[in-house]
C-alpha positions in Angstrom: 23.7 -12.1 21.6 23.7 -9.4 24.6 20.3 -7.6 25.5 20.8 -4.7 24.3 21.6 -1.9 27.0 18.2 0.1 26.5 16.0 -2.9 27.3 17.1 -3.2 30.5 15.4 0.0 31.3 11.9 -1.0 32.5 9.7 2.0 31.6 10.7 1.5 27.9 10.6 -1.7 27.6 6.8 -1.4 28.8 6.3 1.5 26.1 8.1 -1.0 23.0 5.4 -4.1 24.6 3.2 -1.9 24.3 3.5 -0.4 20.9 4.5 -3.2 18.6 1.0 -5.0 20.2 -1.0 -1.4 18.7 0.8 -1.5 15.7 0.1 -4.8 15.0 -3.7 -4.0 15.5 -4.1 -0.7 13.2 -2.2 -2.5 10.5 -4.6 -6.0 10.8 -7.6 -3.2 11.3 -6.5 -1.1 8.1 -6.1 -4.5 6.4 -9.4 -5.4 7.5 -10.8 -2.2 6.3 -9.3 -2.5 2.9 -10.9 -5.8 2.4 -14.2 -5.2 4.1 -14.7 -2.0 1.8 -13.6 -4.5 -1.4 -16.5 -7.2 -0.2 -19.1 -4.9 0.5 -18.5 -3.3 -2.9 -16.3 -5.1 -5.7 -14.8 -2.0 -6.5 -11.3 -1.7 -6.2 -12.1 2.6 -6.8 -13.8 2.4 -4.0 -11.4 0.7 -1.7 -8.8 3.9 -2.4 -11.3 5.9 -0.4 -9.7 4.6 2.4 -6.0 5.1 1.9 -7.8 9.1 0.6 -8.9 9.3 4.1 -6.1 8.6 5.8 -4.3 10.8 3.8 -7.0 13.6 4.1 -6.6 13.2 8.0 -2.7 12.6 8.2 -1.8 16.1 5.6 -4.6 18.4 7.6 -4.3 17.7 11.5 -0.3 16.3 12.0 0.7 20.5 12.3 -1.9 20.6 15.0 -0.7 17.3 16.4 2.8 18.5 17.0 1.7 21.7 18.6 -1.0 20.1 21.2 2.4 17.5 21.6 4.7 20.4 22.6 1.3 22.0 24.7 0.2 18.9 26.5 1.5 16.3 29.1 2.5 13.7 26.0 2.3 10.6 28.6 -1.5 12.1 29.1 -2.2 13.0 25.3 -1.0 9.3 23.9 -3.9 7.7 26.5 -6.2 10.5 25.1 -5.5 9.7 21.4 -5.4 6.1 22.6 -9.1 6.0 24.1 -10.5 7.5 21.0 -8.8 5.3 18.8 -10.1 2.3 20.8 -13.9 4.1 20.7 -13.4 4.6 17.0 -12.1 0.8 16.8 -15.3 -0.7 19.0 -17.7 1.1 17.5 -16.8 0.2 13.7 -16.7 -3.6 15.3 -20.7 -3.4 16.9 -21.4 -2.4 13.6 -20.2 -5.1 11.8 -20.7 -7.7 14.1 -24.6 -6.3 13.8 -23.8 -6.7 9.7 -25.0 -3.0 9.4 -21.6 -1.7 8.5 -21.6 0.8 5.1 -18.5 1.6 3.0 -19.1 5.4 4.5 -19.2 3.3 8.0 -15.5 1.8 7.3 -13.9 5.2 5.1 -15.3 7.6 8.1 -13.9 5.0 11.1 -10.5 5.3 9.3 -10.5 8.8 8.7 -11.2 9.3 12.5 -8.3 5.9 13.3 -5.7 8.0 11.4 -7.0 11.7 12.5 -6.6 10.3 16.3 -3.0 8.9 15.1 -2.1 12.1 13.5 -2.3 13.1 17.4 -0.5 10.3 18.6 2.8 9.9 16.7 4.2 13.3 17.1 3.7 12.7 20.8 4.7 9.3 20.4 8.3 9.9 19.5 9.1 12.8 21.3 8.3 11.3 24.6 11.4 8.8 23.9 14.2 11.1 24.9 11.9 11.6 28.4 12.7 7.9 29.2 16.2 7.0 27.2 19.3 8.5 27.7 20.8 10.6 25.1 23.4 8.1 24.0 21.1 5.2 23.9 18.3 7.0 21.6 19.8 5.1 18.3 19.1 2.1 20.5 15.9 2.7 21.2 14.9 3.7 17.7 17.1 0.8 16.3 13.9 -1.3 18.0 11.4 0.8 18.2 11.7 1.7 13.7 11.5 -2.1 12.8 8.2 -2.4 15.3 6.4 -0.6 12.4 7.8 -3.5 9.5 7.1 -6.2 11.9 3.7 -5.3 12.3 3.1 -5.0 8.3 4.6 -8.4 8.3 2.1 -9.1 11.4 -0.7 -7.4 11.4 -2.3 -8.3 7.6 -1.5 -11.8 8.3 -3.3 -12.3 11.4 -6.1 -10.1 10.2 -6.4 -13.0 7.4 -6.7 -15.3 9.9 -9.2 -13.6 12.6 -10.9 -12.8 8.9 -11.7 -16.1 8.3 -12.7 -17.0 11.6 -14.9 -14.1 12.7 -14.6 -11.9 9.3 -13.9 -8.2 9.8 -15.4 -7.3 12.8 -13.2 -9.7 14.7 -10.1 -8.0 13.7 -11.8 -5.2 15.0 -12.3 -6.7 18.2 -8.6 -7.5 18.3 -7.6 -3.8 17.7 -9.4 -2.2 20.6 -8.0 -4.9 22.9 -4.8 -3.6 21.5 -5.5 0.1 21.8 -6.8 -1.0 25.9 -3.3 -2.8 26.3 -1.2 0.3 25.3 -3.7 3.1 27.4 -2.6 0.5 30.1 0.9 0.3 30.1 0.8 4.1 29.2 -0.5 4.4 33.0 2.0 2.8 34.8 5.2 4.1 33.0 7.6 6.0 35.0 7.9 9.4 33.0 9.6 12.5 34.6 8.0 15.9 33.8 9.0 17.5 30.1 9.2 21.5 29.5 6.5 22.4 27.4 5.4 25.3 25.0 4.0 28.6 26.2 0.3 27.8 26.2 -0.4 31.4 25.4 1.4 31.9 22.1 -1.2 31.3 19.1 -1.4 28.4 16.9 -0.6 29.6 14.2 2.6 31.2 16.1 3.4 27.4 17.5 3.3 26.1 13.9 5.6 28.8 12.6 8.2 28.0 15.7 8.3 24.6 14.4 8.2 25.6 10.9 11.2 28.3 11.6 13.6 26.1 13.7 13.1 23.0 10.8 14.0 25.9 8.1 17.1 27.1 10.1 18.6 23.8 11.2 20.7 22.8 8.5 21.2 19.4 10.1 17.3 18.4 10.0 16.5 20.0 7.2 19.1 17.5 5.3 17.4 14.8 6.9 14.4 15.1 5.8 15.9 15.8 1.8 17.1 12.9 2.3 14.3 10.8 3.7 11.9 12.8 0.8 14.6 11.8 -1.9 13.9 8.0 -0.9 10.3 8.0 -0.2 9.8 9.9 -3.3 11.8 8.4 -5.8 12.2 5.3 -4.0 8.5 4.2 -4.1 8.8 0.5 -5.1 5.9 -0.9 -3.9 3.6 0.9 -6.1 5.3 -1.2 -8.8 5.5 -4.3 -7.3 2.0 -5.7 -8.9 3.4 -4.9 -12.3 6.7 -6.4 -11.2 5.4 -9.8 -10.6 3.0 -10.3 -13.3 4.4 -8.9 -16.1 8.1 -9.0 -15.4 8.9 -12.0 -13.1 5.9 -13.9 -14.0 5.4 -15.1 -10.3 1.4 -14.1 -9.7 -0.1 -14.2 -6.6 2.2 -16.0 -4.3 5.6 -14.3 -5.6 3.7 -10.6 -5.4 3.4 -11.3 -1.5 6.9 -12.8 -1.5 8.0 -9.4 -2.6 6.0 -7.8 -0.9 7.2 -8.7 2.5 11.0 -9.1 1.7 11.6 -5.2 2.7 9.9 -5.6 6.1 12.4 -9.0 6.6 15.2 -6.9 5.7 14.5 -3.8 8.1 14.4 -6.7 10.6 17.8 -7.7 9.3 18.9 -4.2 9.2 17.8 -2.9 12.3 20.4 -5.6 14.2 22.9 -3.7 12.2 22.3 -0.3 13.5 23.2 -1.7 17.5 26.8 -2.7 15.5 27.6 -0.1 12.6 26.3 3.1 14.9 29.2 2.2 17.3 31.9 2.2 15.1 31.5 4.4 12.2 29.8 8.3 12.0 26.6 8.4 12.6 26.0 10.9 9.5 28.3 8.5 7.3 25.5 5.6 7.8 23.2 7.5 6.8 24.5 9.0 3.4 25.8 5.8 2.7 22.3 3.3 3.3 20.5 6.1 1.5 22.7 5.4 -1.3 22.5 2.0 -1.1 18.7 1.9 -0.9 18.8 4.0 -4.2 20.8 1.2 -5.9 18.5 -1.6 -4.2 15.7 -0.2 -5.7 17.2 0.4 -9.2 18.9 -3.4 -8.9 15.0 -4.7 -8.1 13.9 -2.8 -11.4 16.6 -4.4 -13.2 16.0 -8.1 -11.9 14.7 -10.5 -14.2 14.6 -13.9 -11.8 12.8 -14.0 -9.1 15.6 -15.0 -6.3 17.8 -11.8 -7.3 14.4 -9.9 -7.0 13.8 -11.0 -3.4 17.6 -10.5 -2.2 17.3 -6.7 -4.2 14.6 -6.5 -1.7 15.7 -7.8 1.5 18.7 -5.0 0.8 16.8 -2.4 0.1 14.8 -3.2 3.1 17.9 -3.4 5.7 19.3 0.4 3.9 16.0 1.7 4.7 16.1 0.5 8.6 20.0 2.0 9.0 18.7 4.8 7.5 15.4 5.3 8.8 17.0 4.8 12.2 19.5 7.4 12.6 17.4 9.6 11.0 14.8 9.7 13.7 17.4 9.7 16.9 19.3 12.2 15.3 16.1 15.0 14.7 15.0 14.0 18.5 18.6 14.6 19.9 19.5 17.8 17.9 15.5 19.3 18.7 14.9 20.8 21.8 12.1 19.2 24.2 9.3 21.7 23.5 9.4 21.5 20.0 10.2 17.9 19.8 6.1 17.4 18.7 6.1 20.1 16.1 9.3 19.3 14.5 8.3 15.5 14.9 5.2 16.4 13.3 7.0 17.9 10.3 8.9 15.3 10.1 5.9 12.7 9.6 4.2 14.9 7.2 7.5 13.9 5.3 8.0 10.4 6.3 4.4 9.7 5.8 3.4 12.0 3.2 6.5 11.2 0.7 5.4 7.4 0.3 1.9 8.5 -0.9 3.4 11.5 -3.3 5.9 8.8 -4.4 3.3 6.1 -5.7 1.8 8.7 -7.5 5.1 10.0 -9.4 5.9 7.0 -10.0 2.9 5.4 -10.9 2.7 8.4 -13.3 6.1 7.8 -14.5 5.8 4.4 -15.0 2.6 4.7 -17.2 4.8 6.6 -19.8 8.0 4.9 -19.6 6.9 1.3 -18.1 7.5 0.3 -14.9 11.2 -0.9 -15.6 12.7 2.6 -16.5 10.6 4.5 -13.8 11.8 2.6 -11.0 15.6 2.1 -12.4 15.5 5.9 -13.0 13.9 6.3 -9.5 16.4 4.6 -7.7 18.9 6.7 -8.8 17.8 9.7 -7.4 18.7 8.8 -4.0 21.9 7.7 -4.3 22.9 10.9 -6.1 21.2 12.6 -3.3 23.1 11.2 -1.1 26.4 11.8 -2.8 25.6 15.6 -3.9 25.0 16.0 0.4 28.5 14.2 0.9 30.5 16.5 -1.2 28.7 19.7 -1.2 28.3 19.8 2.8 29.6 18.5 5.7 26.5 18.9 8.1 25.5 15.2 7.5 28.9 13.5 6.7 30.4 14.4 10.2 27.6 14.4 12.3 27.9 11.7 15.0 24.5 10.8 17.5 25.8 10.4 20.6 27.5 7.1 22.1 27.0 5.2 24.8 29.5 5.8 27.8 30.9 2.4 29.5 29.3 1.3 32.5 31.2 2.4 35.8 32.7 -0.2 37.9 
């Protein structure tokens, strides 16, 4: 198989390095933190303070993220966020290599992780376009997307590992050698100047620019239905517990089976993208994976052995990488440089926030009409999503990201 086209292109390959190694040490660290909160407690009530305060820090600060992104030099913002992340990180690991660590010590270090991240990510995608050419941004986030499922897959499982070993605080140690690695390569990249936001316009002003242009861009505000219709409705893994004990009868082992399959198949999927995006609309991959993630998720509710269950959710995971994928290039392309934070911003609130709304609705949902019918009904939503936007509008059918131009001779 060819290298794909935007690998050759040094600074980004750098940046892609350098990201999947951080991902891979947040997700081991909030792994880590999840079970360190469990052993130092027993209760599992108490281990959902610290999914609460990431969720407290991601909701409040990712509107001020995206405007400081659109403000600031992002190349110089990402080290920032980077360096605090990494004193966050090596602090919380002093402490529990000194055993003096406190569920307070572990919910407050992630509320500060996820506050410094709320900072980051905005930044962190809208300073793609300033080293990829237009037509090779579905490249780019073809790879860059799937970094995040590799690093579930990743991160928990060497966080086991380095648990065993050192116990928590070694995974901690691991992290901020990650967070160093990225504040690195962050210094030596190659990143030409970006237009930025009028420093002098308020806040509150910068929020309602991004707020505005979101509202009146038909194009990205369909997006983002879309991507809320799936998160949503879509939220499977809330269920998955339930799933394998009381419906496929698996335990343990076939829960983390299942649990994994949808990170293996946005692997899968993101290969796709490089293939499909070339020869079909852009748009028309989108409606179409959303629709099929919606029947993915309905044909996981309805599985009853275990082998249909695990190919339901290797193709729900692939839909959800096509999807995902043009989704993100196409906001980035169609969003002018000096609100690409803010807009990216919104956009997390969305990506982020729907997953956590989701398991709640669901979960909800589920309690009253079992887990079966809430996740069957669930799945449906997003396919009829995706084929009300197909026939009542034309923004997303015919939009087409921009291709690649052949290489001169």
């Amino acid at each position: 198989m060819a290298i794909p086209e935007v690998l050759r292109n040094r600074d980004f390959t750098l940046y892609w390095g350098g990201v999947i190694l951080s991902q891979i040490g947040t997700r081991g660290a909030v792994a880590a933190n999840l079970y360190q909160v469990y052993e130092l407690t027993g209760s599992t009530a108490q281990v959902g303070l610290v999914g609460l305060a990431q969720a407290v820090a991601l909701l409040v600060l990712s509107p001020l993220g995206g405007i400081y992104a659109d403000r600031l030099d992002r190349r110089r913002l990402l080290q920032v966020t980077q360096c605090l992340a990494l004193v966050v990180s090596a602090g919380l690991a002093a402490v529990t290599l000194a055993d003096a660590a406190t569920v307070w010590t572990v919910v407050v270090s992630s509320l500060l992780a996820t506050a410094a991240a709320t900072f980051d990510q905005p930044a962190r995608q809208a300073l793609i376009p300033a080293m990829v050419p237009r037509e090779r941004l579905v490249d780019a986030f073809a790879l860059l997307n799937p970094s995040r499922e590799l690093a579930v897959l990743v991160g928990p499982a060497l966080a086991g590992l380095l648990i065993a070993a050192g116990g928590p605080g070694a995974v901690y140690v691991f992290d901020t050698v990650t967070y160093g690695a990225l504040v690195a390569v962050l210094a030596v990249l190659r990143v030409p100047p970006l237009a930025v936001a009028d420093e002098r316009t308020s806040l509150l002003e910068s929020l309602r620019e991004g707020v505005a242009y979101v509202g009146g861009k038909p194009l990205v505000r369909q997006l983002m239905g879309l991507d809320l219709a799936a998160t949503v409705f879509g939220a499977y893994r809330v269920l998955l517990p339930a799933f394998a004990a009381d419906v496929l009868h698996t335990g343990a082992t076939g829960y983390g089976l299942l649990a994994a399959a949808p990170s293996a198949g946005a692997l899968i999927g993101s290969v796709w993208v490089f293939k499909l995006v070339r020869t079909a609309r852009s748009g028309r991959i989108v409606l179409w994976a959303t629709a099929a993630y919606g029947l993915a998720v309905a044909g996981l509710a309805q599985s009853r052995v275990f082998p249909v269950a695990i190919v339901m959710a290797l193709a729900l995971g692939a839909a959800d990488a096509l999807a995902t994928t043009v989704r993100h290039a196409a906001v980035q392309v169609e969003t002018p440089d000096t609100l690409r934070g803010r807009v990216s911003a919104i956009y997390q609130m969305c990506s982020r926030g729907g997953p956590a709304i989701g398991d709640s609705v669901i979960g909800a949902l589920a309690g009253v009409a079992g887990p079966v019918l809430a996740l069957t009904l669930g799945g449906l939503v997003p396919t009829a999503v995706s084929g009300l936007s197909a026939l009542g509008s034309r923004t997303v059918r015919d939009y087409s990201v921009p291709k690649a131009q052949p290489a001169s001779t």
